[in-house]
N, C-alpha and C positions, 0 to 999 in steps of 0.2 A: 722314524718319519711318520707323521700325524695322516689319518686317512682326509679326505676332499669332506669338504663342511657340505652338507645338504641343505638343500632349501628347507625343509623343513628344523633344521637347524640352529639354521640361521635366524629364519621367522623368531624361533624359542630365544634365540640370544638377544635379539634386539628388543624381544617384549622385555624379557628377565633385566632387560638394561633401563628398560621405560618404565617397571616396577620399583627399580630399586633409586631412577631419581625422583621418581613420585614420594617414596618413602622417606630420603633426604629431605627433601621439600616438607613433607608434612611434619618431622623432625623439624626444622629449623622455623615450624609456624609459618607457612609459604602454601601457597593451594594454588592450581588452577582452578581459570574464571570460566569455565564452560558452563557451570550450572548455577551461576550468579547469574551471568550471562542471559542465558536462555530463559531466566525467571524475569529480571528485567525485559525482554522481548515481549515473557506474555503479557505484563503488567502494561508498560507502555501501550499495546496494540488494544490492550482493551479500553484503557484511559482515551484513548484517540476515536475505538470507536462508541463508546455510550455517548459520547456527546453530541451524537443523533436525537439521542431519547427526547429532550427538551422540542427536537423539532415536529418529533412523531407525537409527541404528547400537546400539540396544540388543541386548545378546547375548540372546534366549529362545531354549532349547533347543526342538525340535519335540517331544521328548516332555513337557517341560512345560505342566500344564496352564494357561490363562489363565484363576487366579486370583484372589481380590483384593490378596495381593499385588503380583503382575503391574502388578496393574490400579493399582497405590497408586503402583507405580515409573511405570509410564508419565504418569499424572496429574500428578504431581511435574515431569518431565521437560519437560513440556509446559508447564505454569502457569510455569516458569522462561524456557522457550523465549519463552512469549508475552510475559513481563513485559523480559526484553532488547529483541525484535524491536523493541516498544513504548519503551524508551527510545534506542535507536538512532535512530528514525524522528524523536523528540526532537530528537537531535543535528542529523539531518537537516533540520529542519522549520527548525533554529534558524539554520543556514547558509543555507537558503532566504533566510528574512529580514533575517537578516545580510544580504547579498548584493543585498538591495532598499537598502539604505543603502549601502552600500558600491558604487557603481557602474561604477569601473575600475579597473584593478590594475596594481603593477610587478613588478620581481622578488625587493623584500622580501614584499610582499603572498603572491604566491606559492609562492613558499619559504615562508610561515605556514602554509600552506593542505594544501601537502605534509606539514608537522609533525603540522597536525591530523589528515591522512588516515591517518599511519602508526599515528598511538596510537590512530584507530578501528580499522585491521586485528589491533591487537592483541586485540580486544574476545572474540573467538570463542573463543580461546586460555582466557580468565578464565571465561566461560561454561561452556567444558568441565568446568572447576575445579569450579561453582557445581552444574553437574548431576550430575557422579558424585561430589561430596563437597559435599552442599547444608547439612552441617546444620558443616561445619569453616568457622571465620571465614574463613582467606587468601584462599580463594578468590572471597567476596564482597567484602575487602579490596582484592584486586589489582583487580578490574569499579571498585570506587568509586574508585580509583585514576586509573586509567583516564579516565571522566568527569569527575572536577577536571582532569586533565591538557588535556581536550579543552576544557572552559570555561574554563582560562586559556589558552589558544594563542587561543581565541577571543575574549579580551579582549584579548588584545595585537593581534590586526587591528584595532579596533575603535582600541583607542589611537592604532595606527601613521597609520588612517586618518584620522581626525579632524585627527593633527597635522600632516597635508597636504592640505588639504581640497579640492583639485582632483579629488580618489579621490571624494569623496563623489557622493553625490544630487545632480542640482544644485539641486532643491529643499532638502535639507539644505545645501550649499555655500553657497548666498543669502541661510539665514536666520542672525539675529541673536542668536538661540537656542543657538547648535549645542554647549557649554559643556554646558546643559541635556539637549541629546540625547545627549551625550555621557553622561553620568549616567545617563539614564535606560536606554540602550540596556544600559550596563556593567550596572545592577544587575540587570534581566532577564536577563543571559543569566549573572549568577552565581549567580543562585537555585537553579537543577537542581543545580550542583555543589557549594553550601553544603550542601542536604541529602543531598547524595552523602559530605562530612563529615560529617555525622553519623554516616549509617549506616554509614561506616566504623568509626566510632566505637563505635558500640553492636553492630558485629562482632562486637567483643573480650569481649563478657560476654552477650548477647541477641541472637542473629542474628534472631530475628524480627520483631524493631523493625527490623531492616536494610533486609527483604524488604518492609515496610509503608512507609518512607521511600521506597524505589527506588521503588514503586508511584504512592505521591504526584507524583514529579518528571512522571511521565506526565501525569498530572490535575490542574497547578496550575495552569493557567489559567481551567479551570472552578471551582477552589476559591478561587482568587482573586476570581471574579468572584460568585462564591455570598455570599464572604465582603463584598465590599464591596456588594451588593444589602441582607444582612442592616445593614452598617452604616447605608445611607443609610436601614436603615427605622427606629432603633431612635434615630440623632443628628440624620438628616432626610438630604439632599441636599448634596452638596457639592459647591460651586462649581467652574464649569471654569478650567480655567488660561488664563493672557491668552495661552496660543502652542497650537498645536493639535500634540498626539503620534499622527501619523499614518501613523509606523511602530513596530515591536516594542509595541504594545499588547497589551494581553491581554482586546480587543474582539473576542468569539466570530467578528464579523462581519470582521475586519479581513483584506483578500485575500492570499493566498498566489497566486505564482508558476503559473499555471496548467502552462505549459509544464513546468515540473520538477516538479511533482505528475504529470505524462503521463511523462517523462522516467524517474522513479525507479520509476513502477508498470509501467511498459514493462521496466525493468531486475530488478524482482523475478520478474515473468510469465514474460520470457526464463531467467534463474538456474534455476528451478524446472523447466522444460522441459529444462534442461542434466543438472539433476540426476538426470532419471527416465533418461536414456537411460547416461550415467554406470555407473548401477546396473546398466545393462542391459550396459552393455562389460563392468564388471568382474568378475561373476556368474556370467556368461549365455555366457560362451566354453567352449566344453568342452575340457580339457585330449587335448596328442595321444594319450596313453598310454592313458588313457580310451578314449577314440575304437577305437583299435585292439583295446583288449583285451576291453572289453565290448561294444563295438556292432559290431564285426567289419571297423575301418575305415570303419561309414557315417557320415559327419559329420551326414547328413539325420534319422537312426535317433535320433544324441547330441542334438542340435537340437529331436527331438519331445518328449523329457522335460520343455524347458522350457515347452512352448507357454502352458501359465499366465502365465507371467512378461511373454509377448511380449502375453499379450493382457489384461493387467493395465496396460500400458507405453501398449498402443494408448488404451486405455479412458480411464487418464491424461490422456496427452495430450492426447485432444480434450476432456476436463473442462478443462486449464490454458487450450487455446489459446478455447474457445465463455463462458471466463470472462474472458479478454482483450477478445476479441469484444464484450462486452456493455459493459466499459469502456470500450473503444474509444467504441463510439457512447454511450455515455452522456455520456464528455467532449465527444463531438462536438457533444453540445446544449447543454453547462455554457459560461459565460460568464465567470466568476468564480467562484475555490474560494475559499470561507472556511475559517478553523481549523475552525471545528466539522465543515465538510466533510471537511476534511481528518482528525480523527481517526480517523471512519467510513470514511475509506479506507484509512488503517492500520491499523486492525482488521481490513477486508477482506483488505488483502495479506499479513497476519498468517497470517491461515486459507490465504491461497492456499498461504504457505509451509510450510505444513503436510501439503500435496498430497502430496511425498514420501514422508512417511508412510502418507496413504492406501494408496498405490504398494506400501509396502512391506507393507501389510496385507491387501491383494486380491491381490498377488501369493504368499502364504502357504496359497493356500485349499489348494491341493493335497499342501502338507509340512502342513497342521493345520487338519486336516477338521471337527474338532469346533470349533474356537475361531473358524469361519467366522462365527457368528453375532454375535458383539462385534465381530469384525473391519469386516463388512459397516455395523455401528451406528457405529462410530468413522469409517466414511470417509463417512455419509452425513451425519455432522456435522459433517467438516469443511466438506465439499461446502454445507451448509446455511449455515453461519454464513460464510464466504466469498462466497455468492449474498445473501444478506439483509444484510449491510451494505455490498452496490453499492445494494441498494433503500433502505436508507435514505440514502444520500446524495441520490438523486435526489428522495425525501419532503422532504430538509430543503433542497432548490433550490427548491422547490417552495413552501414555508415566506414566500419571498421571489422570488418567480419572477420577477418585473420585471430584477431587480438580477441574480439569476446563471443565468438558461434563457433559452437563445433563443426569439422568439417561435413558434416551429412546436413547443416540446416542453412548453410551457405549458399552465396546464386550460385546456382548450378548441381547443391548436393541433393541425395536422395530424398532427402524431407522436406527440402525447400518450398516445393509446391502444395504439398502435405499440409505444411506450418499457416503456408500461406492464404488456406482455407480456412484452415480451424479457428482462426484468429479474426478472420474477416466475417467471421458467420454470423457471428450477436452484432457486430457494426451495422451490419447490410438486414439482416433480419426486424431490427429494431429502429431502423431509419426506413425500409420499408412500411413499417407497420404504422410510424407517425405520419408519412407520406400519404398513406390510405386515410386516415380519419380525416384529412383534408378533403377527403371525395367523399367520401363514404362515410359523414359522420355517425348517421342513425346504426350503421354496424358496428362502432366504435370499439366496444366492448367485446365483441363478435372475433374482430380483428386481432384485438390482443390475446384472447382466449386462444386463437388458433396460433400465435408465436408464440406463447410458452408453450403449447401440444406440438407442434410440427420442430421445435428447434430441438428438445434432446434425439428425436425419431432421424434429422439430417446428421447428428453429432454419430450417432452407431452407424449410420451409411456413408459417412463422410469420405471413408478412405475408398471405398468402393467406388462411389462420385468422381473423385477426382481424377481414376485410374480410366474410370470409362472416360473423362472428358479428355484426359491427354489424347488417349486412342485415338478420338473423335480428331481432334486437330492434328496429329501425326498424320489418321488419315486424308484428311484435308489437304495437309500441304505434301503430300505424296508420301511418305518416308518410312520405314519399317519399324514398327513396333519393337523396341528392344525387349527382349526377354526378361525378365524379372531374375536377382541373381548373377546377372550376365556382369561381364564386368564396367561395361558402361552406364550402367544403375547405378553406379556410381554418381552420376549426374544427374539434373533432374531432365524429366520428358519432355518440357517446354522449350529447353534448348536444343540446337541441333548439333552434333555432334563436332569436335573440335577441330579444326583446320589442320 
């Protein structure tokens, strides 16, 4: 009679089992995609975010004043930034899913995958085109070029895999179907670049039908599904199909890859922080000649000129890293990202990637003292709309909060109220501070200085904050303070305990 298998056993058995189909697999020329994967996350996220640089890289003279010209170039520059960052995240979003069907790879797979990677690096290149020459076709030509090229590299994975079907799912592998998924996956991911056909199309005579089609590939899932709501109200309901399509849907709810949604917003957060200090080598070093001939040799003397710049950088940076921070623990409660989660968070990393610009606008106060006041209003919007679509991600978990929030971040759980703060802090902080230079504009700068100092100093007291203000309103409405630990901490303080 065999003695009782131990946990630690056991552990050893199932690794020794996961070694030896590793080893199979690598035998038979077959690899897990985890670190293909994870290579195309960082590639993408940084492809998506340099294509700031063109906007931070706008020549204004300092005696120029900020205009509405100015003001007409930079909006331009920007609306184009955002409408790219947003179909990159596309391409992104669509590899993701890909990649849920597609579940191991060789070295044709691969090599596909490289193909797709390089003609997205080409992408910034055509952006550049699009933002100093928005209104000349080619260069929205070359962008729609581009994206057909990356939706066919992406159908032919799709082909290559299917017609080896050990690559697949093994849920798709098994099923009976797979002819069917085959179909359906190909026309989903040729959609984006059929209308990327057109608007190449209507380049040549209308480029602003161009800019409206590119816009669309962003939002066809939602239009898809707006469109088919209206159908089923107007010819009724339409029957479900006898096999269930339970990936590449365009079911708002259907999950996305949690890990590479943390993956690729961890890869933007990082880029972005690369970029401020970047600015800061290339700017910020005082030439020797300099040095000697005006400051008399003091490097410390050349150094103080820029002190704006170092503390425009400082300021920055703990807006990029306390906006990290709040994703961090936000994902740390998410259970499952859906698309609709998922677009609200590339809107958010959207705005993150626009941080540089901030950077580049707070660091200006001291070359262009007058134009501090748009200056200061343009960085509190980025600041604003980067914080506020972390909050609505965590609203729309919330929406379903069974399905995608752990139980401790749910109404009523231990962190609920917790979350509820840390997340509203840059929204409210940063709408504050644009609110004030409305009154207050001669302190304008004044204002802003003191929301980046006062917000990381609320982020280390935040938890303490919140504990006293429950107290406060417990004691308000009469009711006894729960003991921390106890077991109705379970719930949050805000609610009153259950009937």
């Amino acid at each position: 009679m065999s003695a009782p298998q131990t946990p630690e056993s056991a552990l050893d058995a199932r690794e020794d089992s996961s070694t030896a189909t590793r080893e199979e697999d690598a035998a038979d020329g077959i690899q897990h995609s985890h670190r293909m994967l994870s290579f195309s996350d960082a590639l993408l996220s940084i492809i998506a975010t340099v294509m700031i640089l063109p906007v931070t890289h706008t020549e204004i003279s300092p005696e120029q004043p900020f205009d509405k010209s100015i003001q007409k170039l930079l909006a331009t520059r920007i609306a184009v930034y955002l409408m790219t960052f947003l179909i990159v995240t596309v391409a992104w979003a669509a590899h993701t899913r890909l990649f849920q069907v597609v579940g191991k790879i060789d070295d044709t797979l691969a090599l596909l995958n490289l193909a797709c990677m390089m003609t997205i690096t080409f992408l910034p290149f055509t952006f550049s085109l699009m933002v100093t020459f928005p209104e000349v076709p080619l260069g929205i030509f070359l962008f729609c070029v581009c994206v057909i090229a990356i939706g066919a590299v992406q159908a032919l994975i799709v082909v290559y895999a299917f017609h080896f079907p050990h690559l697949l799912n093994p849920q798709i592998e098994r099923s009976t179907h797979r002819a069917l998924y085959r179909q359906h996956v190909l026309g989903i991911i040729l959609r984006g670049p059929a209308l990327c056909f057109a608007a190449a199309g209507f380049s040549l005579f209308f480029y602003p039908a161009s800019y409206l089609l590119m816009a669309t590939v962003v939002f066809l899932p939602y239009l898809s599904k707006a469109t088919s709501w209206c159908k089923s109200r107007l010819v009724g309901p339409r029957e479900p199909p006898p096999h269930s399509m339970e990936f590449f849907t365009f079911d708002l709810h259907e999950p996305l890859s949690k890990e590479r949604v943390e993956a690729f917003s961890d890869g933007v957060y990082a880029i972005v922080a690369t970029l401020l200090i970047l600015d800061i080598c290339e700017d910020n070093v005082p030439d020797a000649k300099d040095v000697k001939e005006k400051f008399h040799g003091s490097l410390v003397a050349a150094l103080s000129v820029y002190g704006p710049h170092f503390l425009a950088y400082f300021g920055s940076f703990a807006t990029v890293g306390l906006l990290w921070f709040a994703h961090h623990s936000l994902f740390l409660h998410i259970r499952k990202a859906t698309q609709s989660m998922g677009l609200l968070n590339t809107l958010s990393l959207a705005f993150v990637g626009g941080l540089p610009l901030a950077y580049q606008q707070t660091s200006a106060f001291a070359r262009q003292p007058r134009d501090e006041l748009e200056s200061v209003r343009i960085s509190c919007a980025i600041i604003f709309f980067a914080s506020i679509f972390q909050f609505a991600i965590w609203t729309t978990a919330l929406l379903h909060e069974r399905e995608t929030l752990q139980p401790s971040a749910r109404f009523g759980g231990q962190e609920h109220a917790f979350m509820f703060a840390k997340l509203a802090l840059y929204p409210c902080a940063s709408l504050l501070a644009f609110t004030c230079t409305c009154f207050l504009s001669r302190f304008s700068t004044a204002i802003f200085h003191l929301m980046q100092i006062a917000v990381p100093f609320a982020f280390l007291l935040l938890r303490l904050l919140v504990r006293l203000a429950l107290a406060v309103l417990w004691a308000l409405r009469g009711l006894p303070v729960p003991e921390l630990g106890a077991e109705d901490d379970s719930r949050s303080l805000l609610l009153p305990a259950p009937c």
